[in-house]
C-alpha positions as CSV (number, residue, x, y, z in Angstrom):
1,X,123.6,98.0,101.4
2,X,122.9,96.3,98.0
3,X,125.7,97.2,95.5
4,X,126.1,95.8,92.1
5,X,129.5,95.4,90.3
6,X,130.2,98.0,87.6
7,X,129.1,96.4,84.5
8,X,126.3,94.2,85.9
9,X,123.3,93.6,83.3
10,X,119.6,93.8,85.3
11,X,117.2,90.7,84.1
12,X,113.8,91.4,83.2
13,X,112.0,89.2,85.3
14,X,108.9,89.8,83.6
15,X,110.3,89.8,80.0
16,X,108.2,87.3,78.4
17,X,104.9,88.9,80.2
18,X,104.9,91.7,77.6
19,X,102.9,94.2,80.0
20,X,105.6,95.7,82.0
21,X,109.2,95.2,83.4
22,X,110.2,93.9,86.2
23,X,113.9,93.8,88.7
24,X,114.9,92.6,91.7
25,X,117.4,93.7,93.9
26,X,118.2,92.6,97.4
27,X,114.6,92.2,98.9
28,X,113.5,95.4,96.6
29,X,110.9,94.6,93.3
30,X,110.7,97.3,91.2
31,X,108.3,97.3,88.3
32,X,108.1,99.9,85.2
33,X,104.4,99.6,84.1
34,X,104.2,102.0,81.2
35,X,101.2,104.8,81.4
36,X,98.1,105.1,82.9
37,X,95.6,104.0,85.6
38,X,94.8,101.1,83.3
39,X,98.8,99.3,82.9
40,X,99.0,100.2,87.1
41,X,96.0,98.4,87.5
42,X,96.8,95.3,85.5
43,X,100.5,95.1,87.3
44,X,98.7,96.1,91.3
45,X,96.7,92.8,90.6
46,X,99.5,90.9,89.3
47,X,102.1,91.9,92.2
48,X,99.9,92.0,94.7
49,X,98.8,88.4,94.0
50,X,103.0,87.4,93.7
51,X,103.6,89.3,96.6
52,X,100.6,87.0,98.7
53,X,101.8,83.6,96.8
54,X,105.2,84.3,98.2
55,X,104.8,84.9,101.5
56,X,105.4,88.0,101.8
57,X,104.2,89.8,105.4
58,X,103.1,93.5,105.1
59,X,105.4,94.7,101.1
60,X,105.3,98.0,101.3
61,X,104.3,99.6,97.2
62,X,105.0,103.2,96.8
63,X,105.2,105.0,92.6
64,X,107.8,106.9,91.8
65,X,106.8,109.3,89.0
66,X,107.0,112.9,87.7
67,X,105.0,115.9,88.8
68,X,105.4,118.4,86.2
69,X,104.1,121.8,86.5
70,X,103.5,122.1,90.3
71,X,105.9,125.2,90.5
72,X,109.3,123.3,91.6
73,X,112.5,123.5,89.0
74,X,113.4,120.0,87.3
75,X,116.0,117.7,88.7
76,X,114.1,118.1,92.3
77,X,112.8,115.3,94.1
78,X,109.5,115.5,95.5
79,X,107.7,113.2,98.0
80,X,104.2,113.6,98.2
81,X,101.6,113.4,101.0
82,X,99.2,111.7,98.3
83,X,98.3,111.2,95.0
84,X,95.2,113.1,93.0
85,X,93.2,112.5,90.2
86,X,92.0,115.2,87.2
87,X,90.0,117.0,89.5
88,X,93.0,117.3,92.4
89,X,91.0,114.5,94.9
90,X,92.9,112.4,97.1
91,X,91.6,109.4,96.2
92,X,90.7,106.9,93.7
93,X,87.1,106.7,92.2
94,X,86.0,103.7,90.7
95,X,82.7,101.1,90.2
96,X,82.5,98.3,92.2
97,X,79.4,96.0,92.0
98,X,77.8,98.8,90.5
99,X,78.0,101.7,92.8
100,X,81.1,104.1,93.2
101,X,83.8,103.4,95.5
102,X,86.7,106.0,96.6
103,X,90.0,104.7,97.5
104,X,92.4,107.1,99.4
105,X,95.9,107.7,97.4
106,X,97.6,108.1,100.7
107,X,101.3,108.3,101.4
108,X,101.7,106.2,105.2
109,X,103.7,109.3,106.9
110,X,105.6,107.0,108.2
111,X,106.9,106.0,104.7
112,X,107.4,109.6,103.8
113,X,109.6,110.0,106.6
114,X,111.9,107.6,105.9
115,X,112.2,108.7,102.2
116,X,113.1,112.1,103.0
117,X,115.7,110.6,105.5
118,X,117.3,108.6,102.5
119,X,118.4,112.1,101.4
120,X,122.4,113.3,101.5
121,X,123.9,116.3,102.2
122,X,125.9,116.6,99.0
123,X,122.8,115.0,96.6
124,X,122.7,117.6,93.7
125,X,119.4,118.3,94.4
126,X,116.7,119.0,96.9
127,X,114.2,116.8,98.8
């Protein structure tokens, strides 16, 4: 239900931060965070830590990103059960304290649902 006026110019939030950009629309944040495990990291600590500060109760973070070569033509959208790493796991590996942790890279169901609901019957492309 959030529509902006033709011609309206976003603010970058974020745009003296220098690590990523960041809009807000309505009660929706969106962040660009350039490449990498390393830039997500850096904004998941930084957000996460606004999103506490603020009050917020239960944000919900999902990644929107490409998935090249998994056998579906371009233009598609595709909402996955979960994320992977190299080696196709479901999870996230890394050191904590000095001994190996593993994060699921779950998508909540729940979540899913609702994105594939968000679909229209004359989109130009399929969900």
């Amino acid at each position: 239900g959030h529509k902006l006026q033709a011609g309206t110019k976003l603010l970058d939030i974020s745009l003296l931060s220098y690590r990523y950009s960041m809009f807000k629309v309505g009660p929706v944040l969106c962040l660009s965070h350039g490449m990498g495990i390393p830039s997500v990291g850096i904004l998941l600590h930084e957000v996460i830590k606004l999103m506490y500060h603020a009050g917020c109760q239960d944000p919900i973070f999902f990644r929107l990103g490409t998935c090249g070569g998994i056998g579906i033509e371009g233009g598609n959208l595709v909402v996955s059960e979960s994320a992977v790493d190299g080696m196709l796991n479901p999870y996230l590996e890394l050191p904590v304290l000095g001994k190996m942790q593993q994060r699921p890279a779950l998508l909540d169901k729940k979540l899913a649902q609702e994105l594939k609901n968000l679909a229209m019957p004359d989109d130009p492309f399929s969900v």
